[in-house]
mmCIF file of the N, C-alpha and C atoms, coordinates in Angstrom:
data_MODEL
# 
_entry.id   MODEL 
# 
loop_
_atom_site.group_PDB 
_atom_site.id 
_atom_site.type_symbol 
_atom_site.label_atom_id 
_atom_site.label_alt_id 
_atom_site.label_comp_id 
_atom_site.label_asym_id 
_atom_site.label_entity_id 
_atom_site.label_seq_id 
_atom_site.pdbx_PDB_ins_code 
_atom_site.Cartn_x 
_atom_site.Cartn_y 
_atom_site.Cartn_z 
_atom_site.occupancy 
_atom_site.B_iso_or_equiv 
_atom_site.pdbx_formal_charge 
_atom_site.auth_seq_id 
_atom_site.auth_comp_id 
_atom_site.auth_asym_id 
_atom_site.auth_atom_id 
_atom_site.pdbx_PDB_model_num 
ATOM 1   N N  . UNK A 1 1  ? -14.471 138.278 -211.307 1.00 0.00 ? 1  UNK A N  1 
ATOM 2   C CA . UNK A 1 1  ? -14.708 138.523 -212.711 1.00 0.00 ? 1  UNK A CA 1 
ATOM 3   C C  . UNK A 1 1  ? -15.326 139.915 -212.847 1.00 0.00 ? 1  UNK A C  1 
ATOM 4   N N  . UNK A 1 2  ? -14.955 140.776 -213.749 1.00 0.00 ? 2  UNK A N  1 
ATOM 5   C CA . UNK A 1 2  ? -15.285 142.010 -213.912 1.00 0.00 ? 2  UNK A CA 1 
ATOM 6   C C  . UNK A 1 2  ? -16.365 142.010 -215.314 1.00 0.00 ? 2  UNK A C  1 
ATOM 7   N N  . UNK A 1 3  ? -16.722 143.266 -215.604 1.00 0.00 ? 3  UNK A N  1 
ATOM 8   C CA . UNK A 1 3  ? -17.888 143.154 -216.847 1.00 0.00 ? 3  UNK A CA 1 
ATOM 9   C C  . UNK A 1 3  ? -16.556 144.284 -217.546 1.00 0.00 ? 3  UNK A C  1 
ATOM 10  N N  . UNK A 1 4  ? -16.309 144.133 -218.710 1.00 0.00 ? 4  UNK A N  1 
ATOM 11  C CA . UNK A 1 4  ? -16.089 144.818 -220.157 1.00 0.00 ? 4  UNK A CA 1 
ATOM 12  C C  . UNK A 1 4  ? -16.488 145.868 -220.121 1.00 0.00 ? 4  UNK A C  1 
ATOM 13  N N  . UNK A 1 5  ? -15.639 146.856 -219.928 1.00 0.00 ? 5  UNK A N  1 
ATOM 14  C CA . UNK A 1 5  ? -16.020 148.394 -219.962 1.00 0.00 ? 5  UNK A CA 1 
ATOM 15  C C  . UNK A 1 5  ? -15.839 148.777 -221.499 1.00 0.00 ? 5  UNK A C  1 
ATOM 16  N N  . UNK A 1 6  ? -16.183 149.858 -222.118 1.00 0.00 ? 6  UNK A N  1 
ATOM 17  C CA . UNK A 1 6  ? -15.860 150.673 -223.115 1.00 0.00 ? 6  UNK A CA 1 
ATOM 18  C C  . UNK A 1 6  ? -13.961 150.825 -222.794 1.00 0.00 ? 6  UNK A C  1 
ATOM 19  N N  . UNK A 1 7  ? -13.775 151.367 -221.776 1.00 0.00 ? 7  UNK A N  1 
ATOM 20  C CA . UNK A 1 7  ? -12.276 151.389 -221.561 1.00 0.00 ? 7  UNK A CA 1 
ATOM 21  C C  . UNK A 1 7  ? -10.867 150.117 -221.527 1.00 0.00 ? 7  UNK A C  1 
ATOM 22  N N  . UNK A 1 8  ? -11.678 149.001 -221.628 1.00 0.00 ? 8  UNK A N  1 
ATOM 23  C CA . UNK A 1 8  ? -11.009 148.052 -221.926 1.00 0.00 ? 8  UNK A CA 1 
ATOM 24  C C  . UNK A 1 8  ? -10.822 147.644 -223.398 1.00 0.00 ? 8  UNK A C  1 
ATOM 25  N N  . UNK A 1 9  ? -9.489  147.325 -223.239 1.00 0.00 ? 9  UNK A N  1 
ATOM 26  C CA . UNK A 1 9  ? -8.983  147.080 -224.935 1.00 0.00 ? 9  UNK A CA 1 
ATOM 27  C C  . UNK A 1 9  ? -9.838  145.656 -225.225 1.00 0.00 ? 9  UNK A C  1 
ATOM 28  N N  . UNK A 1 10 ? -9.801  145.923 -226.836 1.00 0.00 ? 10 UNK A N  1 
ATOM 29  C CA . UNK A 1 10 ? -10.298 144.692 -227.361 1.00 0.00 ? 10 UNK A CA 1 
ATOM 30  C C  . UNK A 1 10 ? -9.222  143.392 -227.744 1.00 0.00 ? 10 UNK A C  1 
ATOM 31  N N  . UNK A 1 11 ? -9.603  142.584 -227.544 1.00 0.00 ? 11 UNK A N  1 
ATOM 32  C CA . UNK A 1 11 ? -8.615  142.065 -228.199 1.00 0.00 ? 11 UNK A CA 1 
ATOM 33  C C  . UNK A 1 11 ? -8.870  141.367 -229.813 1.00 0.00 ? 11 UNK A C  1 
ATOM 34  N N  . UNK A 1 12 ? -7.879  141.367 -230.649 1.00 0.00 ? 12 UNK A N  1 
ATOM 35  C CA . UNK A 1 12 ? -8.271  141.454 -232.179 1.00 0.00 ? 12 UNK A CA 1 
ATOM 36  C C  . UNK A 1 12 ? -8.433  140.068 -231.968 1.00 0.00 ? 12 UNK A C  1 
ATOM 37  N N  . UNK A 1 13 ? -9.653  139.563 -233.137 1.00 0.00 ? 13 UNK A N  1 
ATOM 38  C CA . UNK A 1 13 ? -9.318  138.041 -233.513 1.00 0.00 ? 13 UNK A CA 1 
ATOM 39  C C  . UNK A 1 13 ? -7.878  137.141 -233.920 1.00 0.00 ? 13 UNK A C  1 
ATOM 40  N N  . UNK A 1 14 ? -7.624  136.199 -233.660 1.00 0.00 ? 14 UNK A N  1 
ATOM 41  C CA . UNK A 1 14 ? -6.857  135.679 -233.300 1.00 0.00 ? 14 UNK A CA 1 
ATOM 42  C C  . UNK A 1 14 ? -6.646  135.000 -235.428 1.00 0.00 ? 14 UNK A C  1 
ATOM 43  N N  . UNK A 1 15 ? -7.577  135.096 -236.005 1.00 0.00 ? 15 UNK A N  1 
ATOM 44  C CA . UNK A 1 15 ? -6.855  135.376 -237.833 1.00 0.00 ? 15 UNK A CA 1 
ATOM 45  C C  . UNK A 1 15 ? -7.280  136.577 -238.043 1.00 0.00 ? 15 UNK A C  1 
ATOM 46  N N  . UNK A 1 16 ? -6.487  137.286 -239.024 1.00 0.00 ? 16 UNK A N  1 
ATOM 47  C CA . UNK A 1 16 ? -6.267  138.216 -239.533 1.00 0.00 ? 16 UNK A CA 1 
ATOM 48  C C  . UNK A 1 16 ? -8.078  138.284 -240.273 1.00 0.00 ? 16 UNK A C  1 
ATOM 49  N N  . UNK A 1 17 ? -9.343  139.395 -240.527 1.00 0.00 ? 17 UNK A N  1 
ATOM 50  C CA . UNK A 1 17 ? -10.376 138.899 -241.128 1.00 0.00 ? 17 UNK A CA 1 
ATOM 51  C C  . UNK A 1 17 ? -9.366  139.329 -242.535 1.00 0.00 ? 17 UNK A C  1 
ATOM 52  N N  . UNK A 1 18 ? -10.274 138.435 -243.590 1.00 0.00 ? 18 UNK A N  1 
ATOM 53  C CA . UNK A 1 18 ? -9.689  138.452 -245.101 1.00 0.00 ? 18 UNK A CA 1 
ATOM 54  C C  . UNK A 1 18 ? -10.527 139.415 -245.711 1.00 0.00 ? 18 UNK A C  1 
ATOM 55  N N  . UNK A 1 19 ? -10.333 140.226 -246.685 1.00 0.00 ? 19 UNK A N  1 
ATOM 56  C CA . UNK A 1 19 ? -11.071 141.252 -247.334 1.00 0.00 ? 19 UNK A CA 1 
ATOM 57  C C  . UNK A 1 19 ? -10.490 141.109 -248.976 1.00 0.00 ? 19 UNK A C  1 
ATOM 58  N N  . UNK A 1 20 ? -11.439 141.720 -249.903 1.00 0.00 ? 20 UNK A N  1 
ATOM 59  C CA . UNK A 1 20 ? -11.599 141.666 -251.301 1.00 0.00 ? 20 UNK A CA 1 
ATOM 60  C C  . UNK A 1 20 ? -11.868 143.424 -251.222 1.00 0.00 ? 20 UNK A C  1 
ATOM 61  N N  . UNK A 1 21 ? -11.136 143.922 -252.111 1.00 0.00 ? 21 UNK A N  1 
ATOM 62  C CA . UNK A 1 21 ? -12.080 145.418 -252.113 1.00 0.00 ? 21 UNK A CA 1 
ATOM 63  C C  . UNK A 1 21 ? -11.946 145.544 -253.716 1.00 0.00 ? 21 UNK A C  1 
ATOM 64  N N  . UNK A 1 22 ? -13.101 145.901 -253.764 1.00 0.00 ? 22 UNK A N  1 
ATOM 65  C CA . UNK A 1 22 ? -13.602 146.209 -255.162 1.00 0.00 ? 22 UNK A CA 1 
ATOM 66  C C  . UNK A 1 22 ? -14.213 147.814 -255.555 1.00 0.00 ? 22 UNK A C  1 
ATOM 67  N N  . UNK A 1 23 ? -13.879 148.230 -256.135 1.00 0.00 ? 23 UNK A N  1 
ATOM 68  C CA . UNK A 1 23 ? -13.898 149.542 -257.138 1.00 0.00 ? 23 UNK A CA 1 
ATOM 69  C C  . UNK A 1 23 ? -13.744 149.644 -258.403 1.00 0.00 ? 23 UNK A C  1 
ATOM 70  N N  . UNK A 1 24 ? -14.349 150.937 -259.094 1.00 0.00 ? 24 UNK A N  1 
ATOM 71  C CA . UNK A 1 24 ? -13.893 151.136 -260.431 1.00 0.00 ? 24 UNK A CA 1 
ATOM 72  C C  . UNK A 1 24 ? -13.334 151.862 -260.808 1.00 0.00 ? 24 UNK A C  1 
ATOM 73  N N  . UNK A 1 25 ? -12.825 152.455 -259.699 1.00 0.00 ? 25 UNK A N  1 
ATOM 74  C CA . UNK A 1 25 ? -11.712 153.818 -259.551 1.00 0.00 ? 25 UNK A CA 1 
ATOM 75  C C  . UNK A 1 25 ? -10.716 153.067 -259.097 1.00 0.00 ? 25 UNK A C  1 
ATOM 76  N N  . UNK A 1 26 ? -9.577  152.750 -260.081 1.00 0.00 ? 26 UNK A N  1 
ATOM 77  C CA . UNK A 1 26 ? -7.946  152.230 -259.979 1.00 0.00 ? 26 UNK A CA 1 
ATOM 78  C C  . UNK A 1 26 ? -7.388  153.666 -258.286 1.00 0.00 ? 26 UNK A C  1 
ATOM 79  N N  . UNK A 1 27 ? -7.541  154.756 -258.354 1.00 0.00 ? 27 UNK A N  1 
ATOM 80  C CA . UNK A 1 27 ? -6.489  155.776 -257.321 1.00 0.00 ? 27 UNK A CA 1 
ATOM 81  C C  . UNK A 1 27 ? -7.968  154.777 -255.937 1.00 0.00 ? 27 UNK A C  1 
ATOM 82  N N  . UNK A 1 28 ? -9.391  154.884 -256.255 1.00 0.00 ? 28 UNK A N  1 
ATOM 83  C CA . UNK A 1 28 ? -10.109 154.560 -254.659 1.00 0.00 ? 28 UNK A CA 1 
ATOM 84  C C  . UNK A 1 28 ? -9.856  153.067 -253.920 1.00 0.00 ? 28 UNK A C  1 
ATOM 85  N N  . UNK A 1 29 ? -9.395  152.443 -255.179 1.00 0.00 ? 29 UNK A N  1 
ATOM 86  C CA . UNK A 1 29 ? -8.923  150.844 -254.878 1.00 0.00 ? 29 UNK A CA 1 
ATOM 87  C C  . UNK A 1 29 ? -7.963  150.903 -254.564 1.00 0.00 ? 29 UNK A C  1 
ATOM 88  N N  . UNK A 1 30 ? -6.852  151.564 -254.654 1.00 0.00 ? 30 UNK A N  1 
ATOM 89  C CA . UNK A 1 30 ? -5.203  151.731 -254.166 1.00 0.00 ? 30 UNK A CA 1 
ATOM 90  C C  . UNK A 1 30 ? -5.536  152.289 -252.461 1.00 0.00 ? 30 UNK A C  1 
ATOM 91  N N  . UNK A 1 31 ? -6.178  153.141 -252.556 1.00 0.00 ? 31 UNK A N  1 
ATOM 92  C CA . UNK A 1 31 ? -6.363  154.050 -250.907 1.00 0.00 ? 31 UNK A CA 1 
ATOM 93  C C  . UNK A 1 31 ? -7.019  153.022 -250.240 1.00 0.00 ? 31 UNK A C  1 
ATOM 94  N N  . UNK A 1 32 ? -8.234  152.477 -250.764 1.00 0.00 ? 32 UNK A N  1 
ATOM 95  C CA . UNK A 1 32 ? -8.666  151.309 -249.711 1.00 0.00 ? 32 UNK A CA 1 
ATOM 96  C C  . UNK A 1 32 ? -7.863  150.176 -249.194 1.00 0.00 ? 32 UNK A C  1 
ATOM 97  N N  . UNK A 1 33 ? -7.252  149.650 -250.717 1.00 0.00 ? 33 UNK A N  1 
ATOM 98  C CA . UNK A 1 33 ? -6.247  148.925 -249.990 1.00 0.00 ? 33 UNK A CA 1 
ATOM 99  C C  . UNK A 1 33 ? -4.937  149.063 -249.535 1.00 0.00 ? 33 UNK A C  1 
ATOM 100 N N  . UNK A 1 34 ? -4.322  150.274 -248.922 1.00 0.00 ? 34 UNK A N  1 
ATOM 101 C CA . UNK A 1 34 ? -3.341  150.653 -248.328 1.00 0.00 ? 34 UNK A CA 1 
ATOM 102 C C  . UNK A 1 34 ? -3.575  150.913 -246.997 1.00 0.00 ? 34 UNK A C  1 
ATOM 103 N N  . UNK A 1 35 ? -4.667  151.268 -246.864 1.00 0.00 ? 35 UNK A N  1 
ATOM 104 C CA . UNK A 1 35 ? -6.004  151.761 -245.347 1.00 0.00 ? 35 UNK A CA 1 
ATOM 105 C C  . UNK A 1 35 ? -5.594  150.518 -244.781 1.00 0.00 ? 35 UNK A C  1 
ATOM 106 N N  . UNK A 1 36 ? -6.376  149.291 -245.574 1.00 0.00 ? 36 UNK A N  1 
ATOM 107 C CA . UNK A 1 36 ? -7.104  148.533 -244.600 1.00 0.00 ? 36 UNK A CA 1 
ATOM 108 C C  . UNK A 1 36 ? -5.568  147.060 -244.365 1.00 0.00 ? 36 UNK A C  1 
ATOM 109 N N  . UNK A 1 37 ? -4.772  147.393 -245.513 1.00 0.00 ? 37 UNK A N  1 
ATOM 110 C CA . UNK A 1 37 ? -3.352  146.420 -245.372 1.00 0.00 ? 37 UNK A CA 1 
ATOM 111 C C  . UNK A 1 37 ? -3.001  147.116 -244.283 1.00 0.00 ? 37 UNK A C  1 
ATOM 112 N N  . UNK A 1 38 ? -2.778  148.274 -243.441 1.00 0.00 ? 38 UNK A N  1 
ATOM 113 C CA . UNK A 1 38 ? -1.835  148.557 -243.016 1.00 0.00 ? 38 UNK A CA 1 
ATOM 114 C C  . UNK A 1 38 ? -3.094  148.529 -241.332 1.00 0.00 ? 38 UNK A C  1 
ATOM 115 N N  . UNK A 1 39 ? -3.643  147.686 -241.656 1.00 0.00 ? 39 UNK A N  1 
ATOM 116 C CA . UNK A 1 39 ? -4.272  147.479 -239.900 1.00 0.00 ? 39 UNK A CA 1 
ATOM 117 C C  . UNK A 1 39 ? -3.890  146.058 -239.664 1.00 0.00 ? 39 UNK A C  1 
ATOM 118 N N  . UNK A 1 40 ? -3.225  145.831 -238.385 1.00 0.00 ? 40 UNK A N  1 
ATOM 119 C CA . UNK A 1 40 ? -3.075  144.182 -238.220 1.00 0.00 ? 40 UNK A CA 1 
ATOM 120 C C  . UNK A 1 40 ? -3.909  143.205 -238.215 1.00 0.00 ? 40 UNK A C  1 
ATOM 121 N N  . UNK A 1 41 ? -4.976  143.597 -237.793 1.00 0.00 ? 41 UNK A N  1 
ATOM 122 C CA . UNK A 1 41 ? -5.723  142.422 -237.794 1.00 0.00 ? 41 UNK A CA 1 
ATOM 123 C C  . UNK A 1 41 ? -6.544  142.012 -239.385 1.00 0.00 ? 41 UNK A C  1 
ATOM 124 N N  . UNK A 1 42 ? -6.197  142.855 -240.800 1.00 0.00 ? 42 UNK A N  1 
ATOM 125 C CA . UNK A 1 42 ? -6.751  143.216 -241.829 1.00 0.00 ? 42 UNK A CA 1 
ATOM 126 C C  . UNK A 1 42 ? -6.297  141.929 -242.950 1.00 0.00 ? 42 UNK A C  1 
ATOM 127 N N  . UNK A 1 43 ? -6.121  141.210 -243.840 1.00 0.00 ? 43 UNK A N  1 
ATOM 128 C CA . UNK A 1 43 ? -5.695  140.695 -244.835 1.00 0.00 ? 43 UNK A CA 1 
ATOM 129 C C  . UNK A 1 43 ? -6.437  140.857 -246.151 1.00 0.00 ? 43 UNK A C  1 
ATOM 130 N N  . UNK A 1 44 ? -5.805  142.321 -246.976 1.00 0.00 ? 44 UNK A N  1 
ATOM 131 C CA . UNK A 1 44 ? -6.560  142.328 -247.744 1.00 0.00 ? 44 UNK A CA 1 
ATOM 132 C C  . UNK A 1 44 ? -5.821  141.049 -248.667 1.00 0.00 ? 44 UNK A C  1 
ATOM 133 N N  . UNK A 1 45 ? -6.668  140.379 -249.333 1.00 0.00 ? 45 UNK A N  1 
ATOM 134 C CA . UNK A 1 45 ? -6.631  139.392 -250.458 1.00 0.00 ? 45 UNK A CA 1 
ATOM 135 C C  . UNK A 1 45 ? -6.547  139.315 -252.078 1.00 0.00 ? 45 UNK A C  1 
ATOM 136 N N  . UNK A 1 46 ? -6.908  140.660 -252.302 1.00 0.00 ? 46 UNK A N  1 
ATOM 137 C CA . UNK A 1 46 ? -7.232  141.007 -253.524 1.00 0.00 ? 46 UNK A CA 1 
ATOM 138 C C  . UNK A 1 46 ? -7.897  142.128 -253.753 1.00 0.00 ? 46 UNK A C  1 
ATOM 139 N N  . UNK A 1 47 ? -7.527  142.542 -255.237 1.00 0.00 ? 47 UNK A N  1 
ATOM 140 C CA . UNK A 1 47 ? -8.480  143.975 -255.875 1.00 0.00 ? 47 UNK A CA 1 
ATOM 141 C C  . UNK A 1 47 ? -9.536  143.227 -256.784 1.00 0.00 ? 47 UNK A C  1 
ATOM 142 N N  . UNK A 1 48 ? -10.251 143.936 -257.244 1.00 0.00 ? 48 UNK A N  1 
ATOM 143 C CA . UNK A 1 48 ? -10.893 143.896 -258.336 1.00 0.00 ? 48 UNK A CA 1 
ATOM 144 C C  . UNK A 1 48 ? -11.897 145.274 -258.979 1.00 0.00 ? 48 UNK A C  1 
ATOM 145 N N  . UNK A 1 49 ? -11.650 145.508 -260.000 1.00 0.00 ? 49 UNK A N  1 
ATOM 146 C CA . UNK A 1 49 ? -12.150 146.550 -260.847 1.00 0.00 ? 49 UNK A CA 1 
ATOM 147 C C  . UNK A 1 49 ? -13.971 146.235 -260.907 1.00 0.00 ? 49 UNK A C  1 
ATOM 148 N N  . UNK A 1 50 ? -14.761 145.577 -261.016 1.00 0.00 ? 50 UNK A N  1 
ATOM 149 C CA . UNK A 1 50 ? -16.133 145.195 -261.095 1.00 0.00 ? 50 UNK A CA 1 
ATOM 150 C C  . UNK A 1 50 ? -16.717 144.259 -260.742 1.00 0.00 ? 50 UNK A C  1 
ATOM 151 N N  . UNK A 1 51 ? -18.058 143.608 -261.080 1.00 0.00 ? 51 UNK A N  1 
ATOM 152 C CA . UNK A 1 51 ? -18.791 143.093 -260.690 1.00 0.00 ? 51 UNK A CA 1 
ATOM 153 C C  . UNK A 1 51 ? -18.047 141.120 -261.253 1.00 0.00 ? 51 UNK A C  1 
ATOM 154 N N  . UNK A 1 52 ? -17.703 141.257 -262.353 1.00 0.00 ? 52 UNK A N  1 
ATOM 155 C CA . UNK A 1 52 ? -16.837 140.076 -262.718 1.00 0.00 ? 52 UNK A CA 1 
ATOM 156 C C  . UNK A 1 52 ? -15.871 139.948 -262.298 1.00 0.00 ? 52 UNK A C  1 
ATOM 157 N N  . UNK A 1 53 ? -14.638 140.775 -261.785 1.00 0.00 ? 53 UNK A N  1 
ATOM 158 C CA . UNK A 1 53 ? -13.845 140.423 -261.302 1.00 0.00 ? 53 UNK A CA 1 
ATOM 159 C C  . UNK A 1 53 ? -13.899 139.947 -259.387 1.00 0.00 ? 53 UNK A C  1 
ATOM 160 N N  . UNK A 1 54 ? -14.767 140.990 -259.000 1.00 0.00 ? 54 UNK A N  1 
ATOM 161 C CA . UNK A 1 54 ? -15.238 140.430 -257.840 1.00 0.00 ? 54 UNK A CA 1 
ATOM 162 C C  . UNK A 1 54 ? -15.724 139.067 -257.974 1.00 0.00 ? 54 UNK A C  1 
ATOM 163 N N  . UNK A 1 55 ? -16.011 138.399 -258.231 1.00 0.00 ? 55 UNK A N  1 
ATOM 164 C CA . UNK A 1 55 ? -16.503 137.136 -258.444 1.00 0.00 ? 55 UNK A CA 1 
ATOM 165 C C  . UNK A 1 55 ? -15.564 136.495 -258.787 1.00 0.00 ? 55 UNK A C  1 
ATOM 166 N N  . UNK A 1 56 ? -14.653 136.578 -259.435 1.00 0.00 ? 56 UNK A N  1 
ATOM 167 C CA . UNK A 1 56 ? -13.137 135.805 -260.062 1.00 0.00 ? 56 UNK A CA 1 
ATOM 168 C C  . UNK A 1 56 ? -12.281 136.023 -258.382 1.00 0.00 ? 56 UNK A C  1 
ATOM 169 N N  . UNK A 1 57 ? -12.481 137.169 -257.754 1.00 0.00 ? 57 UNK A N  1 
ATOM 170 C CA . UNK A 1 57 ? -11.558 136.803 -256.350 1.00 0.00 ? 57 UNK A CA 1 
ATOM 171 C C  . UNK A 1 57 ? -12.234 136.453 -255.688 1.00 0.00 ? 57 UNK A C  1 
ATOM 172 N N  . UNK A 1 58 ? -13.442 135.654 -255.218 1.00 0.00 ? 58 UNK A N  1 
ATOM 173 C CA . UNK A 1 58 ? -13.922 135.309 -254.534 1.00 0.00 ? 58 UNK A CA 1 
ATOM 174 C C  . UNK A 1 58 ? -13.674 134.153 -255.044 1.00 0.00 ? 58 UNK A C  1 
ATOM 175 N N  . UNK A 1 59 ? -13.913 133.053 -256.262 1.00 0.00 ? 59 UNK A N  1 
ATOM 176 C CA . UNK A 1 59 ? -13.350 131.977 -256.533 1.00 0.00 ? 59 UNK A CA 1 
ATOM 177 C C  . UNK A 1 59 ? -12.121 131.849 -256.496 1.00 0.00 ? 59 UNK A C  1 
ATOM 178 N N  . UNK A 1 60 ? -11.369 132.423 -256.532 1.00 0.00 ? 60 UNK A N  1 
ATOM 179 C CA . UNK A 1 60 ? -9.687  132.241 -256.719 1.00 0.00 ? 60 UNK A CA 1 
ATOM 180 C C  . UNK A 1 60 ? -9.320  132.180 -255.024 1.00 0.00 ? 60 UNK A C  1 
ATOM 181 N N  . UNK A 1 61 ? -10.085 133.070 -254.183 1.00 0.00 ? 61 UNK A N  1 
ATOM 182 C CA . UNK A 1 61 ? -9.333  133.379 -252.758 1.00 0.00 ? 61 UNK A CA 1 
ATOM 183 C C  . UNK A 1 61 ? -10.096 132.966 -252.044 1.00 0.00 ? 61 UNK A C  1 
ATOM 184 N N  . UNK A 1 62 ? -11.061 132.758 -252.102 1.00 0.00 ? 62 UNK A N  1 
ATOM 185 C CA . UNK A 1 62 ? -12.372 131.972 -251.173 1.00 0.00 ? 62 UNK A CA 1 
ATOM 186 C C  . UNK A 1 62 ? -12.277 132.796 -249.608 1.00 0.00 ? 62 UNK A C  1 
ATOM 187 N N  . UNK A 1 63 ? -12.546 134.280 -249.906 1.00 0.00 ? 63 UNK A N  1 
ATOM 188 C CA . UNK A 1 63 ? -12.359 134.628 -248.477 1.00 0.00 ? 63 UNK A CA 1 
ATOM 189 C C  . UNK A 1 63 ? -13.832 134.303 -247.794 1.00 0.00 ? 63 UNK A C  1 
ATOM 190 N N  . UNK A 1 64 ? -13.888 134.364 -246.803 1.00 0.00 ? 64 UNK A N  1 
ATOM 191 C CA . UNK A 1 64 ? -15.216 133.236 -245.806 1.00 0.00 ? 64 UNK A CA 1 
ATOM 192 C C  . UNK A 1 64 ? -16.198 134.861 -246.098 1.00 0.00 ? 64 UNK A C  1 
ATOM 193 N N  . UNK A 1 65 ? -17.213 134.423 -246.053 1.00 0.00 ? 65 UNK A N  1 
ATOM 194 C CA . UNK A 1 65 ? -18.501 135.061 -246.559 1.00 0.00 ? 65 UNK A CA 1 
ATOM 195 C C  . UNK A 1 65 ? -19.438 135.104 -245.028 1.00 0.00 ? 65 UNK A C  1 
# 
């Protein structure tokens, strides 16, 4: 058995983690979620514009907290 170097790959979790990204800038919410969709191990779930709508995708999508 060897110890985990920095040089050894990681391996990604085995679900995708789920993400919500929230902004109030419509162009910083598009870039975040094009960033973080386009990593495999990423599932973004939803946008939301504020503090209410964040809360409406967290009830609607129940991503784990």
């Amino acid at each position: 058995m060897t110890a985990q170097t920095d040089l050894d790959p990681i391996e990604p979790p085995q679900a995708p983690v789920r993400v919500g990204v929230v902004d109030d800038e419509p162009m910083a919410r598009t870039f975040v979620t094009r960033i973080l969709g386009a990593a495999p191990d990423i599932e973004v779930v939803g946008e939301a514009a504020d503090g209410a709508g964040a809360l409406e995708l967290v009830r609607t999508t129940s991503p784990p907290c």
